[in-house]
C-alpha positions as CSV (number, residue, x, y, z in Angstrom):
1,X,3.2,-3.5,-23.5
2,X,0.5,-4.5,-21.4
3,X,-2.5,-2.0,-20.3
4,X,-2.7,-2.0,-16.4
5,X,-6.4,-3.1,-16.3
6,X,-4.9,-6.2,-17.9
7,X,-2.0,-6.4,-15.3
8,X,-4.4,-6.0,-12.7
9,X,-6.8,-8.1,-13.9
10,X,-4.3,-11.1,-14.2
11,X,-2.8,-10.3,-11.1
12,X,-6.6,-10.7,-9.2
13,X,-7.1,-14.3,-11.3
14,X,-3.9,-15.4,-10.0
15,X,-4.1,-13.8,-6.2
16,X,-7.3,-15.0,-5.8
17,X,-7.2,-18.8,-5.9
18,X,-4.0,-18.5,-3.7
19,X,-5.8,-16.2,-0.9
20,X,-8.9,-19.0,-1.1
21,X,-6.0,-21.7,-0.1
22,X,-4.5,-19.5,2.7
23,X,-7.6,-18.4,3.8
24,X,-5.3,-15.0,5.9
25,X,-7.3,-13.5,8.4
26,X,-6.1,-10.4,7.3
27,X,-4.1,-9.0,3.8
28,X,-1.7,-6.3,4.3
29,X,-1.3,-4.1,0.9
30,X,1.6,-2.2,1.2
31,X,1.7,1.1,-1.1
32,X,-0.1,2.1,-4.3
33,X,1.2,-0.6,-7.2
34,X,-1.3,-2.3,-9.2
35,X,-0.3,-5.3,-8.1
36,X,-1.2,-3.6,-4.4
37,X,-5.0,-2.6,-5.7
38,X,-5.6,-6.0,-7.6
39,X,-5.0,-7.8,-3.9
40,X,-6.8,-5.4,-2.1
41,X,-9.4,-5.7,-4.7
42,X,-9.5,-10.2,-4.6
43,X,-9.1,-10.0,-0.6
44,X,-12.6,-7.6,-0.5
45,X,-14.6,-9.5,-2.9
46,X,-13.4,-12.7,-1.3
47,X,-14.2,-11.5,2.3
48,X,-10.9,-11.1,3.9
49,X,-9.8,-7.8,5.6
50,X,-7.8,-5.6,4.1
51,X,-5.2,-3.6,6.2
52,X,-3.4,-0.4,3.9
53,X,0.2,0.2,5.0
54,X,1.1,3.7,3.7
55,X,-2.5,5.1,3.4
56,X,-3.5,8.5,2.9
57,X,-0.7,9.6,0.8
58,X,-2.3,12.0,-1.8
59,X,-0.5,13.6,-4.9
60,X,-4.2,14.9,-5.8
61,X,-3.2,14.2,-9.5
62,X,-5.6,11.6,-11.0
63,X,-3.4,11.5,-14.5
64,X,-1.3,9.4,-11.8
65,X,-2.3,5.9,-12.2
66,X,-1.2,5.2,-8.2
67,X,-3.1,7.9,-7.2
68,X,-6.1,6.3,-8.0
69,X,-4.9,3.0,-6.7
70,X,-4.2,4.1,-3.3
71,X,-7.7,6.1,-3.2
72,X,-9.5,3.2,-4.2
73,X,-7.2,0.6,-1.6
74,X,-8.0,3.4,1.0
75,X,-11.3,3.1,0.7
76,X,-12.2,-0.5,0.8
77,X,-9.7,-1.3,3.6
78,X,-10.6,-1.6,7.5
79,X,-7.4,-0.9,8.9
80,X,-5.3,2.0,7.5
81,X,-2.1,3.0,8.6
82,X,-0.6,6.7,7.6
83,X,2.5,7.7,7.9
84,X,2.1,11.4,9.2
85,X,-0.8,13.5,10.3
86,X,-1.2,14.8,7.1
87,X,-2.2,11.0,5.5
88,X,-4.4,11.0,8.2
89,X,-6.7,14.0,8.1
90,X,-6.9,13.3,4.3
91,X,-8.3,10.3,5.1
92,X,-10.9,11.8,7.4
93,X,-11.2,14.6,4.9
94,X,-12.7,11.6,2.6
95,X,-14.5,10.3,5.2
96,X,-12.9,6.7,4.3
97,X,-15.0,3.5,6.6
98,X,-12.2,2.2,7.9
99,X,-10.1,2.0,11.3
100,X,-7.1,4.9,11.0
101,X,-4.1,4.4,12.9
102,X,-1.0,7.5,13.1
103,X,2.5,5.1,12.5
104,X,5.7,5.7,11.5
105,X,7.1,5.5,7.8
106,X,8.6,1.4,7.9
107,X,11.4,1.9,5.1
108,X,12.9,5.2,6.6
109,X,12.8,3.3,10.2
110,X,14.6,1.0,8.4
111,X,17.2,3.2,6.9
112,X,17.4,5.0,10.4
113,X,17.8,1.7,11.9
114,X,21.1,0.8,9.3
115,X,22.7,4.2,8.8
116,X,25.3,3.8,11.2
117,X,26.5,0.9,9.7
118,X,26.2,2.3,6.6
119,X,28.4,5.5,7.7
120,X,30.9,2.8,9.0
121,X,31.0,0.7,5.6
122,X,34.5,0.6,3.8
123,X,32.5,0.4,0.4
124,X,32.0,3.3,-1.7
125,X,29.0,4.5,-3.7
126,X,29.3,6.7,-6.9
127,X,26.3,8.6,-7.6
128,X,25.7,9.7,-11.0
């Protein structure tokens, strides 16, 4: 098993040469993985904007290894997007630098967006 500064750190080694060839005007991080902090991590250090989909979600347990990852993303992003006025006053609460925007949660638009052809779907799911 590999420790997750080691993950992360291979992850940054690898991202960065490929962000220095694309040269993005902006990096969109989705969510709080370690693969999301080691790009939002390269894209800072390299000078590229960093925009945080899903920011400001808080479990306010730091035992959690993403809730230091999206604490640190949040705060060395410009854009953030949060996904309920909750995300967003605790990123003011933290006073983070960057631009905050109020949007909607993408994957449950998503799921909105196909339920009624999943309601309509002659395929059946066992859960269990």
């Amino acid at each position: 098993m590999r420790l997750a500064s080691y993950q992360t750190g291979e992850i940054m080694l690898r991202l960065e040469k490929v962000l220095m060839n694309l040269r993005p005007s902006l990096v969109i991080i989705p969510g709080d993985t370690n693969s999301a902090l080691a790009g939002a991590l390269v894209a800072v250090k390299t000078n590229f904007k960093v925009a945080h989909v899903e920011a400001g979600a808080r479990s306010y347990d730091m035992s959690m290894p993403e809730e230091i990852n999206r604490r640190a993303i949040d705060h060395i992003s410009s854009l953030l997007f949060a996904v309920s006025e909750r995300c967003v006053k605790n990123l003011e609460k933290e006073m983070v630098l960057g631009r905050i925007y109020l949007t909607r949660d993408a994957m449950f638009d998503v799921f909105l967006k196909h339920m009624p052809l999943a309601l309509k779907s002659s395929i059946n799911v066992a859960s269990g």
